[in-house]
N, CA and C atoms as a LAMMPS dump frame, in Angstrom:
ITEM: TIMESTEP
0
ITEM: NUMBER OF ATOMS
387
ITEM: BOX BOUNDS ff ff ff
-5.0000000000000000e+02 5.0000000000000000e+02
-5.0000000000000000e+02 5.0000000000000000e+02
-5.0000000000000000e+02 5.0000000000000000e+02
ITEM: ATOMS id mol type element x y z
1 1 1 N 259.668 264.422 171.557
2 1 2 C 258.214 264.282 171.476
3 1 3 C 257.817 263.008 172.211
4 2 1 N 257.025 262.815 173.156
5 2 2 C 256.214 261.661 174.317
6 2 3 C 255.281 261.65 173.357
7 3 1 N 254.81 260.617 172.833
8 3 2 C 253.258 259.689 172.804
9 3 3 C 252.876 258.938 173.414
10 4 1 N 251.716 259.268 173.298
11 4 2 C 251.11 258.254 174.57
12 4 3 C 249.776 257.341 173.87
13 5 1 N 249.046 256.409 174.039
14 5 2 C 247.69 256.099 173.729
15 5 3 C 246.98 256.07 175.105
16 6 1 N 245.775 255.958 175.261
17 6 2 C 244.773 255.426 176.316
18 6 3 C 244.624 254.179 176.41
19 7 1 N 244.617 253.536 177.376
20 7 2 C 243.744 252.378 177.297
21 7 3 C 242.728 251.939 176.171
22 8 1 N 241.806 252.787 175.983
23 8 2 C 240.668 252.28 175.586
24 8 3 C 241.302 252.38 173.923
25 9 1 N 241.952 253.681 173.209
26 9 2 C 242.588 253.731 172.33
27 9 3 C 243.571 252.539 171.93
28 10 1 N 244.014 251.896 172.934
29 10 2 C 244.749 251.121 173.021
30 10 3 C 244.4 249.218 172.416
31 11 1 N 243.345 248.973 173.33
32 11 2 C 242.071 248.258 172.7
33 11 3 C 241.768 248.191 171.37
34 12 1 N 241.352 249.288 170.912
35 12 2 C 241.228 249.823 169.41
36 12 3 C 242.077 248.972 168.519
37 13 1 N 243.366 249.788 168.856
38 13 2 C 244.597 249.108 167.906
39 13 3 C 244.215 247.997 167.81
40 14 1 N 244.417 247.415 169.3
41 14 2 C 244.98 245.902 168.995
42 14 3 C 243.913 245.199 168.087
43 15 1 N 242.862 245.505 168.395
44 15 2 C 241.47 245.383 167.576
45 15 3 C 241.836 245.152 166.635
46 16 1 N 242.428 246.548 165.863
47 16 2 C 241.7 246.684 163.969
48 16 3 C 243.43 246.492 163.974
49 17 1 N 244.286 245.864 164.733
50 17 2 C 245.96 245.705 163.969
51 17 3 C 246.9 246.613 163.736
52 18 1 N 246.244 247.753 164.391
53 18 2 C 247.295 249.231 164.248
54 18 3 C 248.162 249.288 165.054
55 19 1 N 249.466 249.338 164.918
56 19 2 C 250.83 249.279 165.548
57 19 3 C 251.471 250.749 166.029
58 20 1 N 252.246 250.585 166.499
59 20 2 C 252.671 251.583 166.97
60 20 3 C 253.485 252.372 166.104
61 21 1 N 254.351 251.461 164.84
62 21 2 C 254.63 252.591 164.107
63 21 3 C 253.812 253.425 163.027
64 22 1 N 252.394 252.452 163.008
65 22 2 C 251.488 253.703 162.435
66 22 3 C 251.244 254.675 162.994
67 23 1 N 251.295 255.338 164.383
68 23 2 C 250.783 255.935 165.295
69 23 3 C 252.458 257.077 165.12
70 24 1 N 252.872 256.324 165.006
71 24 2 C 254.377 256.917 164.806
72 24 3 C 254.115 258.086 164.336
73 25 1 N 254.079 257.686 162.784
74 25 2 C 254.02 258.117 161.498
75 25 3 C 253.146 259.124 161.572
76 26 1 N 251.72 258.918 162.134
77 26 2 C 250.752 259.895 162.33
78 26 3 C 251.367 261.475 162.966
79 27 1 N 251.498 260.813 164.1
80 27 2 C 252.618 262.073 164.819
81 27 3 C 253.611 262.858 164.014
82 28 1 N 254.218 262.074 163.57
83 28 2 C 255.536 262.479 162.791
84 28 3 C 254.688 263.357 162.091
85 29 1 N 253.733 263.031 161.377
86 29 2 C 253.402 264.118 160.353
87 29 3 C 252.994 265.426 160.77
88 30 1 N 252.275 265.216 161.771
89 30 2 C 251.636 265.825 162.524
90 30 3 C 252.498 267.055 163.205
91 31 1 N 253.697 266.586 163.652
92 31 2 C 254.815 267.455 163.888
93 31 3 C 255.283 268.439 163.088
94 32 1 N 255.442 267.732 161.974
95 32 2 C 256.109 268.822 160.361
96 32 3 C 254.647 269.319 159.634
97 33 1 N 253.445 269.497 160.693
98 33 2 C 252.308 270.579 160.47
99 33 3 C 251.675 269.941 159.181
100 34 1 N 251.341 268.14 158.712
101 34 2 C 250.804 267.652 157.809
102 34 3 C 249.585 266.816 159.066
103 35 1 N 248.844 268.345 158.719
104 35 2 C 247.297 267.949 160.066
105 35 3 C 246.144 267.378 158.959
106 36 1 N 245.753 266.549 159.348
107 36 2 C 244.73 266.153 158.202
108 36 3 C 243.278 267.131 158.595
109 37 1 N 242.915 267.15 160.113
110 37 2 C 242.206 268.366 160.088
111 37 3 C 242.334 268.803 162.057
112 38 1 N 242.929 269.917 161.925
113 38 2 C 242.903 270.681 163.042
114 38 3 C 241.428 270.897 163.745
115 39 1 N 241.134 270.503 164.756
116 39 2 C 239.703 270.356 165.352
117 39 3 C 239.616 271.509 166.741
118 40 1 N 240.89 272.096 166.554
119 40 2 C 241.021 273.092 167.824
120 40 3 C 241.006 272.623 169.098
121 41 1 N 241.557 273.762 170.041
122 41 2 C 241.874 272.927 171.613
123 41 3 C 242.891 272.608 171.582
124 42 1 N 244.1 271.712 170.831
125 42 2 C 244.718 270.953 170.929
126 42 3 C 244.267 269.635 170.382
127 43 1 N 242.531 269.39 169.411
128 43 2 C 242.513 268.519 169.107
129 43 3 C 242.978 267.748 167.659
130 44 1 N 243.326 267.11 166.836
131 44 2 C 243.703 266.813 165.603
132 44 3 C 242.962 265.354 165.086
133 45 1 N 242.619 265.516 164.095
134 45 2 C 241.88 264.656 163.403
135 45 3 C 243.07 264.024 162.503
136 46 1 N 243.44 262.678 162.734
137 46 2 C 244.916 262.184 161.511
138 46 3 C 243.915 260.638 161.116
139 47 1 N 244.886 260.714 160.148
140 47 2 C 244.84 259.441 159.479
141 47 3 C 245.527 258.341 159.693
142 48 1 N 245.502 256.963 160.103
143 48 2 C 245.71 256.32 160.313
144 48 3 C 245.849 255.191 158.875
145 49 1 N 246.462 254.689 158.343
146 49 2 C 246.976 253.643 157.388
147 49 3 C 246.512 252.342 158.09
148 50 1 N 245.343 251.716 157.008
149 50 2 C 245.572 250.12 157.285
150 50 3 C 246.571 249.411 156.961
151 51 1 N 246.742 247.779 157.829
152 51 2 C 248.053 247.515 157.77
153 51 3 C 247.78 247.023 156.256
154 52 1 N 249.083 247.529 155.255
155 52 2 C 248.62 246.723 153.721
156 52 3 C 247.916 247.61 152.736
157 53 1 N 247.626 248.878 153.354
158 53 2 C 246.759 249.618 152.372
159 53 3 C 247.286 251.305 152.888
160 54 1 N 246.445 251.984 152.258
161 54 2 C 247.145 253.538 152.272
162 54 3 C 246.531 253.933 153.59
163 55 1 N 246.934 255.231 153.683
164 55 2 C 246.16 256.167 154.645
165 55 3 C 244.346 256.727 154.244
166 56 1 N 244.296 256.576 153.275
167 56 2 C 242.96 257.413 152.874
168 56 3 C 241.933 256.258 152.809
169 57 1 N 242.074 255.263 153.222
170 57 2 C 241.147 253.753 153.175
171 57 3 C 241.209 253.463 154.839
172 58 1 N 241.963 254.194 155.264
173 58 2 C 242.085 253.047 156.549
174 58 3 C 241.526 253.956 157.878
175 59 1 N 241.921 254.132 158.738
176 59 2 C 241.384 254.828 160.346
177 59 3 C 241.533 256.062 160.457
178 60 1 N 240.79 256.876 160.807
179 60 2 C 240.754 257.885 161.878
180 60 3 C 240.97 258.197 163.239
181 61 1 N 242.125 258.641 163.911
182 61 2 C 242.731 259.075 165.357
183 61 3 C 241.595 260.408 165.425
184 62 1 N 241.805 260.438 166.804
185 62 2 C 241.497 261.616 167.543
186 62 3 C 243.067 261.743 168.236
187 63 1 N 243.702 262.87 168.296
188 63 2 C 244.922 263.075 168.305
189 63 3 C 244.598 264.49 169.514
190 64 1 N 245.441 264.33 170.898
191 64 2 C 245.133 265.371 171.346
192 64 3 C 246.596 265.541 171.346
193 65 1 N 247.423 267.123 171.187
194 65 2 C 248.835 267.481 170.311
195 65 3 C 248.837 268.812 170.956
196 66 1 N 250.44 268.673 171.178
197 66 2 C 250.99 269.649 171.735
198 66 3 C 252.419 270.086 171.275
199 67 1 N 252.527 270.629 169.983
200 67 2 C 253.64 270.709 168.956
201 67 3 C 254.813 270.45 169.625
202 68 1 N 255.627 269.541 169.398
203 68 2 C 257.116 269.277 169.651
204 68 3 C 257.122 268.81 171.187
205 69 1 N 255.745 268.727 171.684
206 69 2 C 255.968 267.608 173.26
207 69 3 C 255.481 266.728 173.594
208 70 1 N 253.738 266.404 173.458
209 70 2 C 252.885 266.089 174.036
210 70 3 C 252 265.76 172.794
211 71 1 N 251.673 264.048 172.673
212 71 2 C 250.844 263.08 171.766
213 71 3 C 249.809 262.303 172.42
214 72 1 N 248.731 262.216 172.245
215 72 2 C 247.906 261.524 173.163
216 72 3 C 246.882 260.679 172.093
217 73 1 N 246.984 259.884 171.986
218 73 2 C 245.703 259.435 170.401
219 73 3 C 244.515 258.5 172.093
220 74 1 N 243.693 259.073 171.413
221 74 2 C 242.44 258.569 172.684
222 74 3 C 241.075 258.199 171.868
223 75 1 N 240.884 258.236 170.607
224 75 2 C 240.071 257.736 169.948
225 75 3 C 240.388 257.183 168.482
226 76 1 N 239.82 256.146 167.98
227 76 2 C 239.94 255.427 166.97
228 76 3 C 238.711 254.833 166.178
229 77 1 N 238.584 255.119 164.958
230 77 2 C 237.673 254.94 164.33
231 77 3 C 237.78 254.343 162.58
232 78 1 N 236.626 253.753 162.4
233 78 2 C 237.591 253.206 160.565
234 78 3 C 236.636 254.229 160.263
235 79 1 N 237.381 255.268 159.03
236 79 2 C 236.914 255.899 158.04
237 79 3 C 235.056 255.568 157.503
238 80 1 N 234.863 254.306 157.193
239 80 2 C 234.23 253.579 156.526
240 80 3 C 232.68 253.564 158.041
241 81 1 N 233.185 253.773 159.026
242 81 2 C 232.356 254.001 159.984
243 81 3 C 231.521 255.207 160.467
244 82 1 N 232.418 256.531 160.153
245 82 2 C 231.75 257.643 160.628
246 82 3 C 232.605 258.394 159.972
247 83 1 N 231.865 259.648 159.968
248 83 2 C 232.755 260.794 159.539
249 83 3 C 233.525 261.871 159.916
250 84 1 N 231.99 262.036 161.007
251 84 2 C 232.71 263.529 161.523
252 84 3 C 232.16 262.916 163.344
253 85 1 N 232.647 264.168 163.979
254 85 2 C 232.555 264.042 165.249
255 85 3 C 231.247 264.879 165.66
256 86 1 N 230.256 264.474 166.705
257 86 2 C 229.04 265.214 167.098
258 86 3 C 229.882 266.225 168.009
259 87 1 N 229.005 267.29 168.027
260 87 2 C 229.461 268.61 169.043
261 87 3 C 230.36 268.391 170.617
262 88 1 N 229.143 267.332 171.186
263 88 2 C 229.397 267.605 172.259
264 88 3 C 230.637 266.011 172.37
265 89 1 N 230.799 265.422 171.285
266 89 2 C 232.052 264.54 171.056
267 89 3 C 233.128 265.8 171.298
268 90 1 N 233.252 266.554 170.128
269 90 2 C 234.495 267.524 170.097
270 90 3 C 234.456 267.817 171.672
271 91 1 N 233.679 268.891 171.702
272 91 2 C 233.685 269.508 173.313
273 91 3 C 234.108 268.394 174.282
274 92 1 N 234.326 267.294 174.126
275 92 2 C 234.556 266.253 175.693
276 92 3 C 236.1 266.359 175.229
277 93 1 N 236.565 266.177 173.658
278 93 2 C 237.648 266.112 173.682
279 93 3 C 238.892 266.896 173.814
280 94 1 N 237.572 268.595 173.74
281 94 2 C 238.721 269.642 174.053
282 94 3 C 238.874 269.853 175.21
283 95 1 N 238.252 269.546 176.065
284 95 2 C 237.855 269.385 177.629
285 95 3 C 238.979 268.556 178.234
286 96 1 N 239.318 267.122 177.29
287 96 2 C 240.126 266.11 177.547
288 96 3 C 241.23 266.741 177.212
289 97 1 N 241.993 267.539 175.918
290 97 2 C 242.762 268.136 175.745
291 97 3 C 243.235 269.026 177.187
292 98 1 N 242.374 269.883 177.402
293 98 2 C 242.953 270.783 178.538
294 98 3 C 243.55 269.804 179.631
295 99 1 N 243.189 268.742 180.153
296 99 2 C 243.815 267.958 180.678
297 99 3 C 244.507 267.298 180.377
298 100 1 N 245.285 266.571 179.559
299 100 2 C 246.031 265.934 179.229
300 100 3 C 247.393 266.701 179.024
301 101 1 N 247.146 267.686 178.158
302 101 2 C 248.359 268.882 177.9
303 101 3 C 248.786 269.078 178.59
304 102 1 N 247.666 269.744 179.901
305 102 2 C 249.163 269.867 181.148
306 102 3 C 249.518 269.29 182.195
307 103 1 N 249.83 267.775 181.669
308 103 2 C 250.103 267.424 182.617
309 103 3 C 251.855 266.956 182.527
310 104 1 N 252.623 267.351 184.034
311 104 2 C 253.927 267.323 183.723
312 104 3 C 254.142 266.19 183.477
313 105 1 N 256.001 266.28 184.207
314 105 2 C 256.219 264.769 184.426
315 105 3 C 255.986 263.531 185.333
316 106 1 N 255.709 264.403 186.021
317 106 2 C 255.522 263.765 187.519
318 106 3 C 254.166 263.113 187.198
319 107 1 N 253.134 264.03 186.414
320 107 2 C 251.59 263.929 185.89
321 107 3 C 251.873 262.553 184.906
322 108 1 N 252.428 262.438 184.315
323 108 2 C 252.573 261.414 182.828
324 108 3 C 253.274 260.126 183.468
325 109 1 N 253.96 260.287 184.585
326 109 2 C 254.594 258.809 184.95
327 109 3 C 253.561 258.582 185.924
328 110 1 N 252.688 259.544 186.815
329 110 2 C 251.28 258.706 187.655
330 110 3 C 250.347 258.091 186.742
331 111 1 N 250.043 258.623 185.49
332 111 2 C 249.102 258.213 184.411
333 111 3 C 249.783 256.782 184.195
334 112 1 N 250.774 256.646 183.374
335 112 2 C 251.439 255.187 183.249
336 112 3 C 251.538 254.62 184.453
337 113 1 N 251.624 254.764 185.496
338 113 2 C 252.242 253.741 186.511
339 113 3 C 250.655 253.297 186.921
340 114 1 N 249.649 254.293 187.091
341 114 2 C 247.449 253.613 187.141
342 114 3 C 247.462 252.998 185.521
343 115 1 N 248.083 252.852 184.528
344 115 2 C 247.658 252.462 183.481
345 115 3 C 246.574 252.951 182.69
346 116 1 N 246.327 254.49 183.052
347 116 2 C 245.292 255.292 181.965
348 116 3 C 246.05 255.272 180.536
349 117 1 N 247.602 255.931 180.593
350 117 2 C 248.073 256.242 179.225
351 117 3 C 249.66 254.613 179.172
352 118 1 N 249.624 254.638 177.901
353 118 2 C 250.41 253.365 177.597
354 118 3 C 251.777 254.265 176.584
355 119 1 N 252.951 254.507 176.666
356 119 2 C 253.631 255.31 175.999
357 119 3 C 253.479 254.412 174.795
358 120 1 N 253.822 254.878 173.705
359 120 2 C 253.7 254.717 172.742
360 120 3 C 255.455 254.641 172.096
361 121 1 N 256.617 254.232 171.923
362 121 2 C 257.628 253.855 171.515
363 121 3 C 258.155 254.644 170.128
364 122 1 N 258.553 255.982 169.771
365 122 2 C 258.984 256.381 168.263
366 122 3 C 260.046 256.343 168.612
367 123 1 N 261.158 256.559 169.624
368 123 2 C 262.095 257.157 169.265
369 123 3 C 263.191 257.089 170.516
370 124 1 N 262.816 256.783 171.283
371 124 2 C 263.405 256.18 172.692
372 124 3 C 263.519 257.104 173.559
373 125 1 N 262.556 257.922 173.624
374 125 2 C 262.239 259.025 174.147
375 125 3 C 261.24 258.841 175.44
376 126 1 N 261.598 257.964 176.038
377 126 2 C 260.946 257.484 177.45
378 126 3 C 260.36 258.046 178.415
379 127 1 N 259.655 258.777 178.896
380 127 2 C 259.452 259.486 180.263
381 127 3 C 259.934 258.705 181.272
382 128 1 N 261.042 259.523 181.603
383 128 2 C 261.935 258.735 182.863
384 128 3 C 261.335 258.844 184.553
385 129 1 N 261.152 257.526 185.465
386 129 2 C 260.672 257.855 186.669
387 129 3 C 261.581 258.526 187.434
């Protein structure tokens, strides 16, 4: 399984202190089909854990997922901020989904090497150049 964040997702973290093995964890669950809410497309709504506190207090991912290959978290939000996503939010992100999903390898090491996507570290599972 490749994860990846965005830039701007990326920001986020460092922001509100979210690490990479929360992002981990998200995935991980996410893998063994513990979706907090399936948003279709390829999009997934997870939970994010503050550092020090549970999952159900702390952040909301936008998770674009591609069972057993392909992790992309591209939005971040605290719980305590918003709830749900406006229409044409979803729609940009299933839009973003269709792109992101397919992109190969060759696609995922041009993304990292312009610095759109930042891999994300679970498992030493590298996209090799």
């Amino acid at each position: 399984m490749h994860t990846f964040k965005t830039r701007a997702f990326a920001r986020f973290a460092g922001r509100e202190g979210v690490d990479d093995s929360a992002l981990c964890e998200a995935v991980d669950r996410a893998r063994r089909g513990l979706v907090d809410a399936d948003l279709g497309g390829g999009v997934l709504k997870q939970r994010i854990a503050r550092k020090g506190g549970g999952p159900s207090g702390g952040f909301r991912a936008i998770v674009l997922f591609r069972r057993g290959d392909l992790a992309f978290f591209v939005y971040g939000f605290a719980k305590s901020g918003r709830e749900n996503l406006r229409r044409d939010e979803l729609a940009t992100f299933r839009r973003l989904a269709d792109e992101y999903l397919a992109l190969d390898r060759v696609g995922l090491v041009v993304a990292q090497a312009t610095g759109a996507i930042i891999e994300v570290k679970c498992d030493d599972q590298a996209v090799q150049e």
